[in-house]
C-alpha positions in Angstrom: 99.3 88.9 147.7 96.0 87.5 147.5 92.7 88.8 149.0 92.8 87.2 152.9 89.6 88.6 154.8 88.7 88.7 158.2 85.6 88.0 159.8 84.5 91.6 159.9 85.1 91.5 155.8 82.9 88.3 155.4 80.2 90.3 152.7 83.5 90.4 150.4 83.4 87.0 150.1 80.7 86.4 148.0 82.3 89.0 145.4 85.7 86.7 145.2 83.0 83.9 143.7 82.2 86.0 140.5 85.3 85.1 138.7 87.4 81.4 138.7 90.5 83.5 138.4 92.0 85.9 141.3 94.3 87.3 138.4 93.5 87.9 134.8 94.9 90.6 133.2 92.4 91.9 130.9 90.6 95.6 130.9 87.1 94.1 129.1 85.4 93.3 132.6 86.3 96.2 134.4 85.4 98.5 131.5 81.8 97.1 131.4 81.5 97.7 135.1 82.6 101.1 135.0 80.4 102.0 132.3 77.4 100.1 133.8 78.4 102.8 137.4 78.3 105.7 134.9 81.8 106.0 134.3 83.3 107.3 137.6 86.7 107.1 136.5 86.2 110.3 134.7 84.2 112.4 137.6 87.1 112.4 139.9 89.9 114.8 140.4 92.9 115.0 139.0 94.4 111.4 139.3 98.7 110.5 140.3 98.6 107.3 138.7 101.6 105.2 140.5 103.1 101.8 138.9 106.5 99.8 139.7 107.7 96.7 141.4 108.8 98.1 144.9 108.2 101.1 146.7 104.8 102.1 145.4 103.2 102.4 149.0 105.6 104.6 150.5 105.8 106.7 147.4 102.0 107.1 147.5 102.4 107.6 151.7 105.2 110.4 150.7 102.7 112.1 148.0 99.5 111.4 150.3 101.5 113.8 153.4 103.0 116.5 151.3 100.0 117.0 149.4 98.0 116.7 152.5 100.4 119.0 154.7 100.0 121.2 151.4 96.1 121.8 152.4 94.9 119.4 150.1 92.0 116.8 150.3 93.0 113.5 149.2 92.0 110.2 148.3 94.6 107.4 148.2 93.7 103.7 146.9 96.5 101.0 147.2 96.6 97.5 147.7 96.6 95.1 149.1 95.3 95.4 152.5 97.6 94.0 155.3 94.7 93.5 158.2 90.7 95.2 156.6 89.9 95.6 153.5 89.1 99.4 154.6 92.5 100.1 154.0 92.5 99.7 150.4 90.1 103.2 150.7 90.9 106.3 152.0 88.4 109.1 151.3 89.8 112.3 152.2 92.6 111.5 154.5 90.1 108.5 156.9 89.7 104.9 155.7 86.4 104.5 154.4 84.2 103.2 157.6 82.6 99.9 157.7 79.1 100.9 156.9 79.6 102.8 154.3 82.2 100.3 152.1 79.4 97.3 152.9 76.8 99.7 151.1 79.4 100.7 148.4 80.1 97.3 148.0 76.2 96.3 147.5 75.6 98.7 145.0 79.0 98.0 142.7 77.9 94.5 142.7 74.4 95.2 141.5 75.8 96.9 139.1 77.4 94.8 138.4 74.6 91.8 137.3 76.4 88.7 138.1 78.8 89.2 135.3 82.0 87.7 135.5 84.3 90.1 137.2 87.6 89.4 139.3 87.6 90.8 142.9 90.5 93.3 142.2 88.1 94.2 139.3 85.3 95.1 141.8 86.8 96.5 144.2 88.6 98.9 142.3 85.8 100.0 140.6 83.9 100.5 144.1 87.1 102.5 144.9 86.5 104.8 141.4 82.6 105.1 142.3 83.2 106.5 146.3 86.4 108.7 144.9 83.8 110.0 142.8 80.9 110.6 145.1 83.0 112.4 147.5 84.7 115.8 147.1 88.7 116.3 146.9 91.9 118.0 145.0 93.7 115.0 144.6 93.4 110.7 143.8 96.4 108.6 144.2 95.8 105.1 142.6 98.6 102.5 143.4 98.5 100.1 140.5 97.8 96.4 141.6 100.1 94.2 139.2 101.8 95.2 136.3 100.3 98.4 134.9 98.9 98.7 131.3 96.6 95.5 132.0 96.4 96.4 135.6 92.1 97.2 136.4 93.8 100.5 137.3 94.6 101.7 134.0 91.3 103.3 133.3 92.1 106.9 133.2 92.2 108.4 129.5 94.5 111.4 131.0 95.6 111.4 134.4 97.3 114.6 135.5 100.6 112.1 136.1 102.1 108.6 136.1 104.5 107.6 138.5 107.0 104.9 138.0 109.0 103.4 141.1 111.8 101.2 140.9 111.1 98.4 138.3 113.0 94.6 139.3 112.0 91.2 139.0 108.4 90.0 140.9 105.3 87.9 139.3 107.3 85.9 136.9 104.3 84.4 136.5 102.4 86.9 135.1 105.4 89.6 134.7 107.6 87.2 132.9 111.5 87.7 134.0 112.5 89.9 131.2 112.9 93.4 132.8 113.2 95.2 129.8 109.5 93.8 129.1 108.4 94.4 132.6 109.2 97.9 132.5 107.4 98.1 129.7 104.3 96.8 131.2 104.9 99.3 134.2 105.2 102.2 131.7 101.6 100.9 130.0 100.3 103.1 132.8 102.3 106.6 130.6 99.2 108.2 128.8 99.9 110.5 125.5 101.6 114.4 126.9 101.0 113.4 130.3 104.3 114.2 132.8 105.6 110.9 134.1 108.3 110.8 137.0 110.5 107.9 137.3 113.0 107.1 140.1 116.5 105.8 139.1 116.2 102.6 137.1 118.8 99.9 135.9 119.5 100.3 132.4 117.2 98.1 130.7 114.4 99.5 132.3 115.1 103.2 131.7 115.5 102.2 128.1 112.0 101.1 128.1 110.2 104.1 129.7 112.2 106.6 127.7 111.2 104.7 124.9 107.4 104.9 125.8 107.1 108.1 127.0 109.0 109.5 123.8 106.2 107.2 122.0 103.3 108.9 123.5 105.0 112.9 123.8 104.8 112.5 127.4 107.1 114.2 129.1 109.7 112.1 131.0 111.3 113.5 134.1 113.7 110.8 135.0 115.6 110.4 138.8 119.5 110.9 138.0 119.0 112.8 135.1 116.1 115.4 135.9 116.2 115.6 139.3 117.8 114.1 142.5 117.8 113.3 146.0 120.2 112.3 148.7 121.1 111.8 152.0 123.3 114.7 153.7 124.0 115.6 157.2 121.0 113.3 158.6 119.0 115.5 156.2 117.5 114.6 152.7 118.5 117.1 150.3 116.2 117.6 146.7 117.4 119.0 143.4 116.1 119.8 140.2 115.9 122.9 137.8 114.6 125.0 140.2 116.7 124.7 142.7 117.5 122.9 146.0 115.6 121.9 148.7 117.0 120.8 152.7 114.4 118.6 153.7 114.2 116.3 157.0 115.1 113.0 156.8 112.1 110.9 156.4 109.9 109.1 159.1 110.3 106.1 156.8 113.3 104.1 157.9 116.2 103.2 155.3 118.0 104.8 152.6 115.8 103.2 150.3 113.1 106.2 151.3 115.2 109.1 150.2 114.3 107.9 147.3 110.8 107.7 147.2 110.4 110.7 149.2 113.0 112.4 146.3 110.2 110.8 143.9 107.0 112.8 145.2 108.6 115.2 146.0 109.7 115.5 141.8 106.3 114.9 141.0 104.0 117.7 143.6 106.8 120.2 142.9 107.1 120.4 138.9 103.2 120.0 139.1 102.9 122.9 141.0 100.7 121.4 144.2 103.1 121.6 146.9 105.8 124.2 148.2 109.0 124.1 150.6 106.7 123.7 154.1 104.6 121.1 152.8 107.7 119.1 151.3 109.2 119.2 154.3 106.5 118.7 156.9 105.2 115.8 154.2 108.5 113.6 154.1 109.2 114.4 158.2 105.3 112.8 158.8 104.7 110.0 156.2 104.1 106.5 157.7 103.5 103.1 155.8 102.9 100.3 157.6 105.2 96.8 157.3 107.6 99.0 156.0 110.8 98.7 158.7 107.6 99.0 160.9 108.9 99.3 164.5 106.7 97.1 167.2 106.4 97.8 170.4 102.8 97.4 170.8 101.1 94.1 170.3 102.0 90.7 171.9 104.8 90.4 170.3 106.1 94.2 170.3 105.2 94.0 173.8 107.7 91.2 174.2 110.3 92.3 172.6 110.7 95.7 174.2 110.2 93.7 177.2 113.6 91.7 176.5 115.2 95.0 175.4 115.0 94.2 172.1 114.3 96.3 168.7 111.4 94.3 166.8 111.1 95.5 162.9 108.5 94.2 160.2 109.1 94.3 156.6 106.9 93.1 154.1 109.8 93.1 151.2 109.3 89.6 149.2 112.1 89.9 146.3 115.4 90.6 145.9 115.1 94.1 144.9 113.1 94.5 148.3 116.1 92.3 150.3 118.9 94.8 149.0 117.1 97.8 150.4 116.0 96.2 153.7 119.7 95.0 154.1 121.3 98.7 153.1 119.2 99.5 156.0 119.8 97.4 158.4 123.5 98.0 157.5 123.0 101.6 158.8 121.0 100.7 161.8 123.3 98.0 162.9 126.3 100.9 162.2 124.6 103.6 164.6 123.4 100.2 167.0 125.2 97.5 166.9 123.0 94.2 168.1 122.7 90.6 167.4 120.6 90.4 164.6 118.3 87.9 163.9 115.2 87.4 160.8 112.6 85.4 161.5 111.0 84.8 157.8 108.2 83.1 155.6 108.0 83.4 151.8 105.7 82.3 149.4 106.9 79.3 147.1 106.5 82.1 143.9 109.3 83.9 145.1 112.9 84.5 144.6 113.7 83.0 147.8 117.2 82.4 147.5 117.7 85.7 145.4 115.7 86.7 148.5 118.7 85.6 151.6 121.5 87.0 149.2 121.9 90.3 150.3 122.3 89.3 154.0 125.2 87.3 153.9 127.6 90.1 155.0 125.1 91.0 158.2 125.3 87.4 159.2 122.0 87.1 160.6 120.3 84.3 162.7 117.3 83.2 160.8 114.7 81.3 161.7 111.8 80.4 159.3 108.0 79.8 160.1 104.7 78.6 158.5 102.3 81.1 157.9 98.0 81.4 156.6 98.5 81.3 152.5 98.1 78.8 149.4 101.9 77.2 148.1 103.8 78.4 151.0 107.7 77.3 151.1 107.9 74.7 154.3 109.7 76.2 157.0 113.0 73.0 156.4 113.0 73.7 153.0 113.3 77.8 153.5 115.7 77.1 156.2 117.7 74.8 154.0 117.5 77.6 151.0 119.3 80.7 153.6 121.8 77.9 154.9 123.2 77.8 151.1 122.7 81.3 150.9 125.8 81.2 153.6 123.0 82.0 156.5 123.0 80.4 160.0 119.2 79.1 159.7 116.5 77.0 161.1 112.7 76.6 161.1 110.8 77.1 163.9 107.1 76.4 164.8 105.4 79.3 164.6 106.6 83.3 165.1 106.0 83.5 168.7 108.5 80.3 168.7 110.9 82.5 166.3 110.9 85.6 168.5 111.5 83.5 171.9 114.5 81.9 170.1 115.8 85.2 168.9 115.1 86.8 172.0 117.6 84.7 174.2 120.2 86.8 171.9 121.7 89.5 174.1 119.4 92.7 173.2 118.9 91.7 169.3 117.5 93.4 166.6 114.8 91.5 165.4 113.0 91.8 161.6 109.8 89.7 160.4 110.1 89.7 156.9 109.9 88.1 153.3 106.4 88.4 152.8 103.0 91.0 153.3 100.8 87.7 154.4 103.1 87.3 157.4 103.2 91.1 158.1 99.4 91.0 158.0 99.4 88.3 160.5 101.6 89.8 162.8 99.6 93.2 162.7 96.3 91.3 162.9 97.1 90.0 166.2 95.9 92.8 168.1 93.9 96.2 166.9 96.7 98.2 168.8 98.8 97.4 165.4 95.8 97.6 162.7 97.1 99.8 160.1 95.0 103.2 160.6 
């Protein structure tokens, strides 16, 4: 996703202007920066350093809660932002406030010296420099693209990597091989430092074993090490040292026993959280555009209105698509409705890969325009689910979607395929900023 701003974030535009490219891998630029700040990447606290192709936010949402219902102070950078660029920071548990980013902001590009950096650069290094100005136990650092070129992967010995599931995404920078994209993930795995994977396909887990056996870093694995599954309408945890029954998480879909399996691996073998914090932490996390219910907003207002259940997803690949389907298979099991997406993709993606997984929930979808460079035309999307075995058409705009789907008889209704739409929706109204 690339770096849309509102208003309110206009002083970032100048820093978008000091490098041609919005993406080039490279760790040259954001090494000279760092070094010109004074190097804060090594005056912060112990770092969770979190790579992988989906599920990275709610992972970090699941370690941010239990670490935080744990009594620990913690700063969490991810990207991208859905609505402010505030979100991106979060010092101590509060996204950093206006005044305060605009005077980090001025002070990282000083240092900066008109030297040719890109704005992921910059902005993570302002990130580094507040993490490292203000107190805490704990960073979480979501990594942007890839990992071992990702401006990210600055930390000689982070106290653990993370790896979530690792699929198909950037073919353009990623390539499609996932053998090779897994082992640009694991590029993140520094020499004996833990890393914690989740369950992998098979040419992926080769890769990280291989990497973490090449650096003596011990590998504790999902499905080998340590597990997590849904019983009961709970979410119980193994691993060597024994079980845990843990509430089912806020986060909707199976997909999120998963993560929440995943940081709950990593806090417990590192020794920062115990049983309460586990369980208050996965019964508390939220994430937003993740199976987001709205009910607030104009159009959450409207569809609860009409009786309706109105979900956004920001899932833009196949990988994504399967787990948003396997959820919508168990909502639609517990409450049954007519189902309809209303969707928007950008023309990088998998967008037929994308419809796949929903032909067996027969859906009615309905695809719209949305604010973003080489965008796939609503007719040509709609054309893409029809020979994906989809009932589809395009509509105007999303408000035109969600009337359409809202003369079904009480539908459930998911916004989906991309984080630009799901930042337009929430942008809408500041009752739905992410907070």
């Amino acid at each position: 996703m690339a770096d849309r701003l509102l208003p309110r974030d206009a002083a970032l535009d100048r820093l978008k202007t000091l490098h041609a490219r919005a993406i080039d891998l490279s760790l040259d630029r954001v090494r000279r920066l760092l070094d010109a700040l004074g190097r804060p990447q090594d005056r912060l606290p112990p770092v969770i350093h979190v790579a992988g192709t989906n599920g990275k936010g709610s992972t970090l949402a699941f370690l941010r809660a239990i670490a935080e219902a744990a009594g620990l102070k913690v700063h969490v950078f991810t990207s991208p932002h859905l609505v402010r660029f505030a979100e991106r920071i979060r010092l101590n548990g509060t996204l950093i406030a206006d005044a305060a980013l605009a005077d980090l902001l001025d002070r990282v590009e000083a240092a900066n010296a008109g030297e040719a950096v890109t704005f992921f650069e910059i902005t993570t290094c302002a990130a580094l420099q507040a993490f490292a100005e203000t107190p805490a136990d704990l960073v979480l650092v979501e990594v942007g693209l890839g990992g071992r070129w990702d401006a990210t992967n600055v930390f000689e010995a982070p106290l653990a990597a993370v790896i979530t599931p690792v699929d198909q995404d950037h073919a353009e920078f990623l390539g499609t091989d996932l053998a090779g994209i897994a082992a640009e993930k694991a590029g993140i795995v520094k020499r004996s430092r833990p890393v914690f994977s989740a369950r992998q396909r098979p040419e992926a887990e080769v890769a990280i074993v291989r990497i973490a056996d090449e650096l003596s870093a011990p590998l504790f694995l999902m499905g080998r090490d340590f597990d997590a599954w849904a019983e009961k309408g709970r979410l119980i945890y193994q691993d060597d040292a024994g079980r845990l029954d843990l509430p089912r998480p806020a986060l909707a879909g199976p997909h999120q026993i998963a993560n929440a399996g995943l940081a709950v691996a990593a806090l417990r073998r590192l020794g920062l959280a115990a049983e309460p914090a586990f369980a208050g932490g996965v019964a508390e996390a939220r994430w937003p555009a993740r199976l987001q219910q709205l009910t607030r907003g104009p159009l959450g207002a409207r569809a609860t209105a009409a009786g309706a259940d109105l979900l956004l997803d920001g899932g833009h690949n196949p990988h994504a698509a399967a787990a948003l389907a396997a959820a919508l298979r168990e909502l639609q099991a517990r409450d049954p409705r007519p189902l309809a997406l209303i969707v928007a993709m950008l023309g990088s993606k998998d967008a037929a890969g994308f419809f796949a997984p929903f032909a067996a929930l027969r859906p009615r979808v309905f695809t719209v325009p949305f604010e973003a460079e080489r965008t796939i035309p609503p007719p040509e999307l709609a054309t893409i689910a029809t020979a994906a075995g989809l009932h589809a058409e395009p509509a105007a705009d999303v408000e035109a979607a969600l009337d359409r789907a809202l003369t079904l008889d009480a539908p459930r209704v998911v916004i989906c395929g991309s984080l630009y739409l799901a930042g337009e929706v929430l942008a809408r109204s500041p009752e739905t900023w992410p907070t």
